[in-house]
FIDREN-452801 format. One record per residue: x negated, y, z negated of N, C-alpha, C in turn; residue in one letter. Coordinates in steps of 0.02 Angstrom, whole numbers, plus 50000, padded with zeros to 5 digits. Example, Ala and Ser with C-alpha at 12.3 -4.5 7.8 and 13.67 -1.06 7.14 Angstrom:
REM residues 2
n_X	n_Y	n_Z	ca_X	ca_Y	ca_Z	c_X	c_Y	c_Z	marpa
49340	49716	49610	49385	49775	49610	49340	49835	49610	A
49358	49888	49646	49316	49947	49643	49355	50002	49606	S
REM end
This chain:
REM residues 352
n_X	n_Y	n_Z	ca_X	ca_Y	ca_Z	c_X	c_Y	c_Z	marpa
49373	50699	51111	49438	50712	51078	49423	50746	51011	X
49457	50795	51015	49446	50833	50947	49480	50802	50871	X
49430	50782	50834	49459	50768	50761	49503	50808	50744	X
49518	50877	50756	49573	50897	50704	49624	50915	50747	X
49643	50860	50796	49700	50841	50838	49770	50835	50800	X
49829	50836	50815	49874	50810	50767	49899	50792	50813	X
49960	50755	50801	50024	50721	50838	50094	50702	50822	X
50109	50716	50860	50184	50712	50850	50226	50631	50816	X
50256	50648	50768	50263	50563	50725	50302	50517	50772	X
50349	50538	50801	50385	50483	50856	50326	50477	50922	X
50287	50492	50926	50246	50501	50980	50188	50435	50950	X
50165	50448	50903	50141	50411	50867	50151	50340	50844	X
50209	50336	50829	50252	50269	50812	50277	50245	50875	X
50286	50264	50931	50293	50240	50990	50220	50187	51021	X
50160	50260	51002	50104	50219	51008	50076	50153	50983	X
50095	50163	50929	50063	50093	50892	50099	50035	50895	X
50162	50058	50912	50220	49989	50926	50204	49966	50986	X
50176	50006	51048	50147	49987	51112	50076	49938	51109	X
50044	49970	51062	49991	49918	51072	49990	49856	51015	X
50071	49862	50971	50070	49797	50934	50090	49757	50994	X
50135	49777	51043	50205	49740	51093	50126	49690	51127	X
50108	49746	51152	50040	49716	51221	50013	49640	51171	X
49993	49659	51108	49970	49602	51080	50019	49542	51058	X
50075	49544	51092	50125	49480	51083	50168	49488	51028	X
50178	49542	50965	50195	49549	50915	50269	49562	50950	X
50326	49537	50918	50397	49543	50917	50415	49598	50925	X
50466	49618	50963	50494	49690	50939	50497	49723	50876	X
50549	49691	50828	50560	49699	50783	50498	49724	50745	X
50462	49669	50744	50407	49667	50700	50340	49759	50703	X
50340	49738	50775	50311	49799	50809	50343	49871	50783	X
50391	49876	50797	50430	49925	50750	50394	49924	50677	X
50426	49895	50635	50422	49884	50565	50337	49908	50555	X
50287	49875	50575	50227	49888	50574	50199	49956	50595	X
50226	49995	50646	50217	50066	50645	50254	50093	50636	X
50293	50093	50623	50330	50136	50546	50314	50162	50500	X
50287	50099	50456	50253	50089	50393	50162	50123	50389	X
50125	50117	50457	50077	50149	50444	50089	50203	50459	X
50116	50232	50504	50107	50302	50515	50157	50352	50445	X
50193	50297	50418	50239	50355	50354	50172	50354	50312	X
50121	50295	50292	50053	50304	50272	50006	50362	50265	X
49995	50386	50341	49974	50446	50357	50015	50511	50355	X
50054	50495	50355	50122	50556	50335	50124	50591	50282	X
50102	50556	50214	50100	50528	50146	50043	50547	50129	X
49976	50546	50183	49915	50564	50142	49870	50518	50131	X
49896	50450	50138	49854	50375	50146	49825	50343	50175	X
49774	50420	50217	49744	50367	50276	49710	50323	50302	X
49687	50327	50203	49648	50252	50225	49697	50185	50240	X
49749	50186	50237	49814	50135	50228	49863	50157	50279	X
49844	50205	50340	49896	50226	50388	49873	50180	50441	X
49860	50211	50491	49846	50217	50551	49788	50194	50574	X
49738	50181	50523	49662	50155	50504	49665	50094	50495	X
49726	50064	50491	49753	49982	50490	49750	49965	50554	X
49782	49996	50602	49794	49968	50672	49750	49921	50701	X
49687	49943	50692	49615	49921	50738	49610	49853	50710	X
49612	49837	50651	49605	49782	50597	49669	49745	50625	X
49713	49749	50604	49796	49730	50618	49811	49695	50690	X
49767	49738	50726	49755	49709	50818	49702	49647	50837	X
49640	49665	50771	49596	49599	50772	49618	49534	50745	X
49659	49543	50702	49720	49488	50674	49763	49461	50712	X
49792	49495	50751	49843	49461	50795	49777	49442	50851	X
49728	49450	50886	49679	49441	50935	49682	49375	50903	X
49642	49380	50851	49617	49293	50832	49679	49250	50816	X
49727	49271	50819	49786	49203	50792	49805	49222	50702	X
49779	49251	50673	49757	49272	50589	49821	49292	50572	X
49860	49313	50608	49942	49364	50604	49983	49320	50630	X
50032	49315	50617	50074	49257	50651	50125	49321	50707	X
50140	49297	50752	50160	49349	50815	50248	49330	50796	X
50272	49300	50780	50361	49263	50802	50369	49230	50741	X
50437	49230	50713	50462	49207	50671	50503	49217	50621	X
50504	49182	50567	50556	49195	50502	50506	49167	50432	X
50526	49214	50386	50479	49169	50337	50533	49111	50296	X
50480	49067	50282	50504	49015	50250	50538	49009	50197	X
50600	49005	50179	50640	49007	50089	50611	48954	50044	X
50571	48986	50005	50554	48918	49966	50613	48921	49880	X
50634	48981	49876	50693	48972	49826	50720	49025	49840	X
50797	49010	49804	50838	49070	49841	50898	49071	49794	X
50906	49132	49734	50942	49112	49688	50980	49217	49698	X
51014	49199	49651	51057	49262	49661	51004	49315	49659	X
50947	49323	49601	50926	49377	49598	50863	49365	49598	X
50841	49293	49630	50759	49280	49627	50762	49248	49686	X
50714	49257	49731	50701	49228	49803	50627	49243	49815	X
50603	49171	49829	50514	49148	49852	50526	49153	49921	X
50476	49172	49960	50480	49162	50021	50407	49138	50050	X
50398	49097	50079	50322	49077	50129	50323	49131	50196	X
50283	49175	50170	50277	49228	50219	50253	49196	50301	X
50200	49149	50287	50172	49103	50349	50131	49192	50388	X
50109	49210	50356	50042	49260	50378	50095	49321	50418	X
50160	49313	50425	50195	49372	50462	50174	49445	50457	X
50188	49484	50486	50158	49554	50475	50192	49566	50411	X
50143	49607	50357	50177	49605	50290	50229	49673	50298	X
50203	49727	50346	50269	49798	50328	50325	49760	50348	X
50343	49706	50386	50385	49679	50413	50406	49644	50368	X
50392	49608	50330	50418	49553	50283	50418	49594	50206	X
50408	49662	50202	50410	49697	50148	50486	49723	50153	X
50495	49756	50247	50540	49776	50235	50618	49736	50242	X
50602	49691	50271	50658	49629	50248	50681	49613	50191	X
50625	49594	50151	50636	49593	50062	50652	49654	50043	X
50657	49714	50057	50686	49773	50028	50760	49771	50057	X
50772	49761	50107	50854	49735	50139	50894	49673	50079	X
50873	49649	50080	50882	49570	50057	50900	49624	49970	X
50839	49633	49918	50849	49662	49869	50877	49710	49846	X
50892	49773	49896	50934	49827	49898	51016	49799	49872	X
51039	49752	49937	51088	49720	49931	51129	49688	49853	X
51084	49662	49858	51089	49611	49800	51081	49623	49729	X
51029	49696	49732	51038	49728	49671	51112	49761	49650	X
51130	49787	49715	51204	49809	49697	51253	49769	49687	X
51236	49712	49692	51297	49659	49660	51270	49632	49606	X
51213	49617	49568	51192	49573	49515	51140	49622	49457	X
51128	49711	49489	51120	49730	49461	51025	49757	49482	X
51001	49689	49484	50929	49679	49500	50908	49634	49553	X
50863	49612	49597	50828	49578	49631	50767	49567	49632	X
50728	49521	49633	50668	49514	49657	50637	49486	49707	X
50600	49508	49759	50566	49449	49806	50502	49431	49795	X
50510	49372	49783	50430	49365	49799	50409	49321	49849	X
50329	49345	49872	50297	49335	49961	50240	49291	49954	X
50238	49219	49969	50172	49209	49958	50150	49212	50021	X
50083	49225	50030	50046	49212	50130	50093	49268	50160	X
50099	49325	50148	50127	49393	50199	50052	49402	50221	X
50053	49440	50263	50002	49466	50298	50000	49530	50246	X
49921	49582	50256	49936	49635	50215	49975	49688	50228	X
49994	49709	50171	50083	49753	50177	50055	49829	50189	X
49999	49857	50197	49973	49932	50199	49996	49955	50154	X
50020	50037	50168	50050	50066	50106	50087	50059	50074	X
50083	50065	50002	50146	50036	49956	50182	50109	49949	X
50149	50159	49946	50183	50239	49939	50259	50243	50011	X
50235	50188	50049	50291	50229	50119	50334	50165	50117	X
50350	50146	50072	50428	50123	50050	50452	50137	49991	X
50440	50171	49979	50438	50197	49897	50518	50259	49919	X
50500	50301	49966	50570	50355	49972	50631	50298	49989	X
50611	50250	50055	50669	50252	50066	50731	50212	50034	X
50694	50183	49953	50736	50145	49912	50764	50194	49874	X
50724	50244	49833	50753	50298	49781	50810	50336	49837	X
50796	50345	49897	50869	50395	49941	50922	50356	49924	X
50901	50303	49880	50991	50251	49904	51012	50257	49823	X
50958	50293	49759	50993	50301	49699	50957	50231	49676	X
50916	50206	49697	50897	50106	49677	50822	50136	49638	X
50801	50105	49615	50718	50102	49578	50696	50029	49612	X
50650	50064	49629	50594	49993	49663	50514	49987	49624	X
50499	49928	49609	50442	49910	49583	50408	49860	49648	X
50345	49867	49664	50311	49837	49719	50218	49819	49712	X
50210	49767	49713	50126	49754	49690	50105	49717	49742	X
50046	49724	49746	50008	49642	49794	49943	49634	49795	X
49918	49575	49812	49870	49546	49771	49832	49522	49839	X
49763	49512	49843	49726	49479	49906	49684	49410	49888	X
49716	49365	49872	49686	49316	49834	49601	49275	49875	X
49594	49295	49911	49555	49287	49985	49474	49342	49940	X
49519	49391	49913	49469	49488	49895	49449	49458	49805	X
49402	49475	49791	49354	49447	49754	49336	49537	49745	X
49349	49589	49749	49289	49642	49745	49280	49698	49685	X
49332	49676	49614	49352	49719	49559	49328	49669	49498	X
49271	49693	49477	49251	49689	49445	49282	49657	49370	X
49295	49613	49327	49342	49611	49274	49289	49649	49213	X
49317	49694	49163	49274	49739	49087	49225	49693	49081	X
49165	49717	49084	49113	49672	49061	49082	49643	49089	X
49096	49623	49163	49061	49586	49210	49003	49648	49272	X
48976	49593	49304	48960	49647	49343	48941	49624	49422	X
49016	49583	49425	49038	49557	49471	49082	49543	49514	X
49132	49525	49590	49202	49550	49597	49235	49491	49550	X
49289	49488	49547	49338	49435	49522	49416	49439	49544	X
49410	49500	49557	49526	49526	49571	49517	49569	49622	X
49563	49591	49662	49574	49624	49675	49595	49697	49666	X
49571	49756	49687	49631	49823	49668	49694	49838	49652	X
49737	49773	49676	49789	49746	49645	49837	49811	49625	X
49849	49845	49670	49905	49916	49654	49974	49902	49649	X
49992	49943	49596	50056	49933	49576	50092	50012	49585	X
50157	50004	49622	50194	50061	49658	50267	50052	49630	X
50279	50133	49604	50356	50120	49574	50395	50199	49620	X
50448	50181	49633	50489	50249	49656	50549	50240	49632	X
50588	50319	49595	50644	50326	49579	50638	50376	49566	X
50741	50388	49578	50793	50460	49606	50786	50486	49535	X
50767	50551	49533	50802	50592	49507	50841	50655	49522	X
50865	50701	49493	50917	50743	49532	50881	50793	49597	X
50821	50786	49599	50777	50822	49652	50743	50758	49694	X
50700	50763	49704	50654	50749	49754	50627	50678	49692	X
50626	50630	49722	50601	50564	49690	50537	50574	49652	X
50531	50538	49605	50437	50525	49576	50436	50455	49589	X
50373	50446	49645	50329	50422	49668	50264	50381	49637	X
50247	50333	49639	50173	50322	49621	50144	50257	49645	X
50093	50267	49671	50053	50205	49690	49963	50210	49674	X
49956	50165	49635	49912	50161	49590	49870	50101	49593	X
49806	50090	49615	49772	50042	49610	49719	50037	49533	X
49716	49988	49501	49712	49966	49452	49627	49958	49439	X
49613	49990	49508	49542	49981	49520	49540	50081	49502	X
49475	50098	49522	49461	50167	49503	49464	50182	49593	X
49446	50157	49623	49439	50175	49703	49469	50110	49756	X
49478	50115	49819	49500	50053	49836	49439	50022	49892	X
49459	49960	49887	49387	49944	49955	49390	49991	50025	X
49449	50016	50039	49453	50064	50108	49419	50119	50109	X
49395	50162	50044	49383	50218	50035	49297	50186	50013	X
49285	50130	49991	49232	50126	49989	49198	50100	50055	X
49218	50054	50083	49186	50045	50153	49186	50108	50211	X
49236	50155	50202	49232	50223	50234	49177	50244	50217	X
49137	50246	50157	49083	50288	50138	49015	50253	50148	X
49020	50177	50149	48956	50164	50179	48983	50170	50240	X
49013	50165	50301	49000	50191	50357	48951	50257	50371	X
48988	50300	50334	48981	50375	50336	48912	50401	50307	X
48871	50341	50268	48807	50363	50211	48844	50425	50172	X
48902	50419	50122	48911	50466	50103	48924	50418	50024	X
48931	50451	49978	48944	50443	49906	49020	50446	49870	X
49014	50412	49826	49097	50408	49800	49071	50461	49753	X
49137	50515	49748	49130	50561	49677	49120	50555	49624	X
49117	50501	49574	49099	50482	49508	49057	50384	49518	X
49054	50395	49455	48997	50313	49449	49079	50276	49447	X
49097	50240	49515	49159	50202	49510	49136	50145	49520	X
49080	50121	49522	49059	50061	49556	49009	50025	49500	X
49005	49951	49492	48945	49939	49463	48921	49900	49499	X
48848	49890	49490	48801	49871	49521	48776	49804	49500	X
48709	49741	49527	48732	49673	49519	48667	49690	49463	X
48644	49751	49442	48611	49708	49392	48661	49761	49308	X
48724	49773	49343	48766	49779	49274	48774	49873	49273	X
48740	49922	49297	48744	49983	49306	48810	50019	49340	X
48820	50065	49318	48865	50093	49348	48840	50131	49416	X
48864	50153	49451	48845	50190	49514	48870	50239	49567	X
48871	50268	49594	48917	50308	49637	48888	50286	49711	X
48858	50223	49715	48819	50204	49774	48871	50165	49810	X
48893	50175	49869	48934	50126	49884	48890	50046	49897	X
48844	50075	49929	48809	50008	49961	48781	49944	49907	X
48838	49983	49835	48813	49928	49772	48863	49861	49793	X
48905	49858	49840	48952	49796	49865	48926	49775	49903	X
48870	49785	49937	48844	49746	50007	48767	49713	49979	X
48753	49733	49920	48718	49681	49895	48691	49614	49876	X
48649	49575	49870	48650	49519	49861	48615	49491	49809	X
48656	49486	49730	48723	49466	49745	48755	49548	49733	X
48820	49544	49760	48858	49595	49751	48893	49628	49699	X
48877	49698	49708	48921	49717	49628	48980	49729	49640	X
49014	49770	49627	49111	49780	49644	49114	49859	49600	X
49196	49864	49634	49215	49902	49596	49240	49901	49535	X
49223	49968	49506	49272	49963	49397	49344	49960	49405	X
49354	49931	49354	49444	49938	49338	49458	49997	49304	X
49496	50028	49319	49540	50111	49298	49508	50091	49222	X
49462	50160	49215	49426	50174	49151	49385	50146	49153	X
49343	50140	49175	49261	50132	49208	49214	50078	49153	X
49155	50095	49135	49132	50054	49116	49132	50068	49036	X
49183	50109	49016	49207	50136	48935	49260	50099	48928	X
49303	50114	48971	49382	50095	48945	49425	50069	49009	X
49370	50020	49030	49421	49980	49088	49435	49922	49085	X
49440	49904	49013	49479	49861	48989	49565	49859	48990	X
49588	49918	48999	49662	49949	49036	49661	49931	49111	X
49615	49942	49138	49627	49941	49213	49631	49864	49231	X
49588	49829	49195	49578	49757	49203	49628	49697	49156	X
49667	49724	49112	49725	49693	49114	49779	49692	49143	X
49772	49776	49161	49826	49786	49228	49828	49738	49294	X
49775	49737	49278	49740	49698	49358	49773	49632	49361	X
49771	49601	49297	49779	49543	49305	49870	49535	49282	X
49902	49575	49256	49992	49594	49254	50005	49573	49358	X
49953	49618	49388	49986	49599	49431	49966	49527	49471	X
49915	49515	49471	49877	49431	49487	49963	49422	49472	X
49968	49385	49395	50045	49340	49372	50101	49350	49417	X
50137	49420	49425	50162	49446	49465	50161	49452	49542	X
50116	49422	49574	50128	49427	49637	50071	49348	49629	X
50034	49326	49636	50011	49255	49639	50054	49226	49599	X
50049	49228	49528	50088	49182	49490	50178	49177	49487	X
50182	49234	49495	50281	49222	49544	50269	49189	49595	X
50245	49189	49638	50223	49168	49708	50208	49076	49701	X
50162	49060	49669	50153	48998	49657	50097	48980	49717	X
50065	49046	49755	49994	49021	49784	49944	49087	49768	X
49884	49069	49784	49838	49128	49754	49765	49087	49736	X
49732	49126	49723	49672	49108	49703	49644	49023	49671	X
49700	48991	49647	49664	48918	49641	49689	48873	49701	X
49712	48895	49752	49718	48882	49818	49670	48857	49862	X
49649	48844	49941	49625	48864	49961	49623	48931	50007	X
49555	48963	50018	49565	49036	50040	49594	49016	50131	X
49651	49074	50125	49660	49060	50185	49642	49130	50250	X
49597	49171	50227	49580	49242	50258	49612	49286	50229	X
49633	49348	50248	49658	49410	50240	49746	49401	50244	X
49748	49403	50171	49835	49384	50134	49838	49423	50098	X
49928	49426	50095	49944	49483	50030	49998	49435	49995	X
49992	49424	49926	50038	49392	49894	50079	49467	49868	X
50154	49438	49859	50205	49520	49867	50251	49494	49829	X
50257	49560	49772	50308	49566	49738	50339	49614	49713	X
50421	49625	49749	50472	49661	49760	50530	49646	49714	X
50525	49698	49686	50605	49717	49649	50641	49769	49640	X
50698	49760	49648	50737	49828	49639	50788	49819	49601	X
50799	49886	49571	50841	49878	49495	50900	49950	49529	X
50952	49915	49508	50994	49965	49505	51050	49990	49466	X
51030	50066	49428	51047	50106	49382	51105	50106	49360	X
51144	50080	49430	51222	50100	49398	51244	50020	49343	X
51207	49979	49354	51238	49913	49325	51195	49924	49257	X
51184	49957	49252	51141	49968	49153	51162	50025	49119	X
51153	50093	49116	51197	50124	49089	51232	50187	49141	X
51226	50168	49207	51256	50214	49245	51213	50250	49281	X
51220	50271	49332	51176	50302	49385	51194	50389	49350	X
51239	50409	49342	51233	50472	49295	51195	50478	49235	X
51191	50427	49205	51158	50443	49158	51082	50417	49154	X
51058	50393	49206	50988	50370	49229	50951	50440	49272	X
50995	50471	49298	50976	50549	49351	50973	50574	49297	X
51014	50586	49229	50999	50634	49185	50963	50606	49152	X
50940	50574	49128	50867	50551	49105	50796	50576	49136	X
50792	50556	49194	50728	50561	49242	50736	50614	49243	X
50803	50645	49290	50773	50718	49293	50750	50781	49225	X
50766	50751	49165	50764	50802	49107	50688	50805	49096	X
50654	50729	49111	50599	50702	49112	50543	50747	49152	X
50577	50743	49205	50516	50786	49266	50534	50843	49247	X
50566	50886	49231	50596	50956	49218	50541	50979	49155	X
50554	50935	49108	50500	50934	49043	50425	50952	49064	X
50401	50905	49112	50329	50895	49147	50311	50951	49162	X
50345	50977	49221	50320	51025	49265	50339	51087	49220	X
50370	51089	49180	50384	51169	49145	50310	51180	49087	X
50280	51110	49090	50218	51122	49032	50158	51171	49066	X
50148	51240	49024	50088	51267	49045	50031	51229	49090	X
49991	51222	49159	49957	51216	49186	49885	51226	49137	X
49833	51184	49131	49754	51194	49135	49740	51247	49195	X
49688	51292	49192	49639	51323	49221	49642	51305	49283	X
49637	51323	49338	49638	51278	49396	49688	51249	49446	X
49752	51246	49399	49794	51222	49413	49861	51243	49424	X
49885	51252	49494	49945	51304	49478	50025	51301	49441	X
50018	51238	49457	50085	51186	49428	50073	51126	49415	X
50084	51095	49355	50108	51027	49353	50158	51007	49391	X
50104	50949	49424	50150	50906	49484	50175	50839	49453	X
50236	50807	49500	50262	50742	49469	50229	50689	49522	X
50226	50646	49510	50187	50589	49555	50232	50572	49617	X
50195	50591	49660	50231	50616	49731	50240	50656	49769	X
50238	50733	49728	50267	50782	49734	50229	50790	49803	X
50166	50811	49797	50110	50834	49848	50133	50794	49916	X
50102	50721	49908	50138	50676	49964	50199	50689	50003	X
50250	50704	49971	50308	50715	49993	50305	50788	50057	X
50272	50840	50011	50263	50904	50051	50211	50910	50087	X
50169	50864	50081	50130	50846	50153	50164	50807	50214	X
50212	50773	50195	50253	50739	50258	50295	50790	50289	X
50306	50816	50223	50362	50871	50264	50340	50916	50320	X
50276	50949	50310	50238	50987	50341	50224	50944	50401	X
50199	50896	50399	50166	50842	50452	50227	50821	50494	X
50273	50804	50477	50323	50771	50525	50340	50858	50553	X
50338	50922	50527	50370	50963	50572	50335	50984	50620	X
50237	50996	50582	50187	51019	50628	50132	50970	50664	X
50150	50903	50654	50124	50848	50687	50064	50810	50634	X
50065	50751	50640	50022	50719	50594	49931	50717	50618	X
49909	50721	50571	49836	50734	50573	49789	50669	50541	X
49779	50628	50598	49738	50537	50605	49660	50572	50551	X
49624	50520	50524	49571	50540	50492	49547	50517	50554	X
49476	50553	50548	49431	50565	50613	49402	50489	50629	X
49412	50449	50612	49380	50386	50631	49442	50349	50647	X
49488	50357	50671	49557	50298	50667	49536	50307	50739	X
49570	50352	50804	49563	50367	50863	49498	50310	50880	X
49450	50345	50873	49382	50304	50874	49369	50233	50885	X
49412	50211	50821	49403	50132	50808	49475	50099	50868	X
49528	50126	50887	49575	50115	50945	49561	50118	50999	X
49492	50132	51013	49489	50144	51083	49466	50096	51125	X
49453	50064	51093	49436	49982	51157	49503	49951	51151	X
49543	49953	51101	49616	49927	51117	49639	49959	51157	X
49670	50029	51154	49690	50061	51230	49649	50053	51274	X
49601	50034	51316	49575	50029	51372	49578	49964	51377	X
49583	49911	51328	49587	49838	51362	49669	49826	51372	X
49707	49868	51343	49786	49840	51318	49838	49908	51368	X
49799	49948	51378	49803	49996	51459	49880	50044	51400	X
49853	50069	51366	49917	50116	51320	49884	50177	51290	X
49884	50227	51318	49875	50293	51323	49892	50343	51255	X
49838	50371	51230	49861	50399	51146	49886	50467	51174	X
49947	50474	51143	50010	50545	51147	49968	50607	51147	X
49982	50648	51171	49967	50698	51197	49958	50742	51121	X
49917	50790	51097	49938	50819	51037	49990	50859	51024	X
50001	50869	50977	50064	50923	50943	50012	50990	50969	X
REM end
């Protein structure tokens, strides 16, 4: 099969909902879960698309994913609601809490959910449009209290997680976008590269006797080094308070997390959405942002560069392209699916 295959996005999302169904996963749920990765890969996130599946299928194999259910209300107030995820698929229980908060922002203004024990939520970038289409601002983080692999300023050891924090909102064009891990790289892009014997582009990594490195294989050490927090081993003292804004925010809203016991591969989740018109007006929040991005992109370009872009921009016009001329899997996703289609008997779509 040729790597630079593409495919058709409903062709695609049909697929992966087939081999969630075979593995006992709910309708619903099955849906929700390929949705969310393939808008991933749509987006440009492939380490967070479609590169989930294989993982996502070994989870539900062992029992690790919970297949059926509802998550648990552990509080439930007009504009604050806990929920016990109980390991559910997290795009599924992300996009419930975006139902639930959408709502509710438009009556009280704001909402928040928070998730303790979701399963992991993949991309935070591919729920990001479909809150700003509704005129809402969404804020979204999550935490792997289980993931130990980010280094805190000064150490030269894991302690947090990458812990990314994702914001989307309308302005009079095309939304700005951003999803941002708090780390310099994420563990997906680094375990891609020791597969591959290939190198990360800058010293993002430090090493266990305190060095910086561009080695990936400085995490598989013993003992292990981790990755830097945004601003490396100068100034990632920013990245590593960030880091820990979101720990509070999604463990510490949550009320489970790291002084817990570990319970495997979890995403503690925290969702809010704010909406413009209950503060000073949805007119006058579009004319804000948009005067904002208008400002940005009209600033002379550096060397190199043809336009200043707004955070998103690219993403956005890569989906566009991709959903018309078919989406393009990174060369190892197919690969890693293929003992699931031959044991689970579900056939990958024909290319675009």
């Amino acid at each position: 099969m040729s790597n630079l295959a593409v495919y058709p996005d409903p062709a695609l999302r049909a697929f992966a909902s087939s081999l969630l169904d075979r593995m006992g996963l709910e309708a619903d749920k099955c849906a929700a879960v390929a949705d969310i990765l393939v808008e991933g890969d749509l987006l440009g996130h492939d380490t967070h698309g479609l590169s989930l599946l294989a993982p996502y299928l070994r989870e539900l194999d062992s029992g690790k994913m919970t297949r059926t259910g509802e998550p648990q209300v552990i509080q439930d107030k007009p504009a604050a609601l806990t929920w016990d995820g109980r390991r559910l698929p997290g795009p599924w229980l992300v996009l419930r809490a975006l139902d639930v908060a959408c709502t509710r922002a438009r009556e009280v203004g704001t909402c928040t959910v928070v998730i303790r024990r979701s399963h992991h939520i993949a991309c935070l970038a591919a729920y990001l449009q479909r809150v700003a289409s509704q005129g809402l601002m969404l804020l979204l983080s999550t935490s792997d209290p289980d993931n130990h692999s980010v280094a805190p300023f000064g150490g030269r050891g894991g302690a947090i997680t990458p812990n990314p924090i994702a914001a989307g909102w309308p302005t009079a064009r095309a939304p700005v976008m951003m999803d941002v891990s708090m780390s310099i790289t994420t563990n997906g892009m680094v375990g891609r590269l020791n597969q591959s014997g290939g190198r990360l582009p800058g010293q993002w990594l430090v090493n266990n006797a305190g060095q910086a490195t561009d080695d990936p294989g400085a995490v598989n050490t013993d003992p292990k080094g981790a990755l830097l927090p945004i601003g490396g081993m100068e100034y990632g003292h920013k990245g590593y308070a960030l880091g820990l804004l979101v720990e509070a925010l999604t463990q510490g809203l949550a009320g489970h997390g790291r002084a817990d016991p570990t319970e495997g591969w979890i995403g503690e989740v925290f969702v809010q959405v704010i909406d413009p018109a209950a503060f000073s007006g949805s007119s006058a929040f579009i004319r804000q942002t948009d005067w904002t991005a208008r400002a940005c992109q009209a600033v002379p370009p550096v060397a190199g560069v043809d336009h200043v872009r707004l955070p998103g921009e690219r993403a956005l016009r890569r989906r566009e392209a991709q959903l018309r001329d078919g989406v393009r899997l990174h060369p190892g996703t197919v690969p890693a699916l293929e003992p699931w289609m031959t044991r689970l008997g579900v056939n990958l779509p024909s290319p675009a």
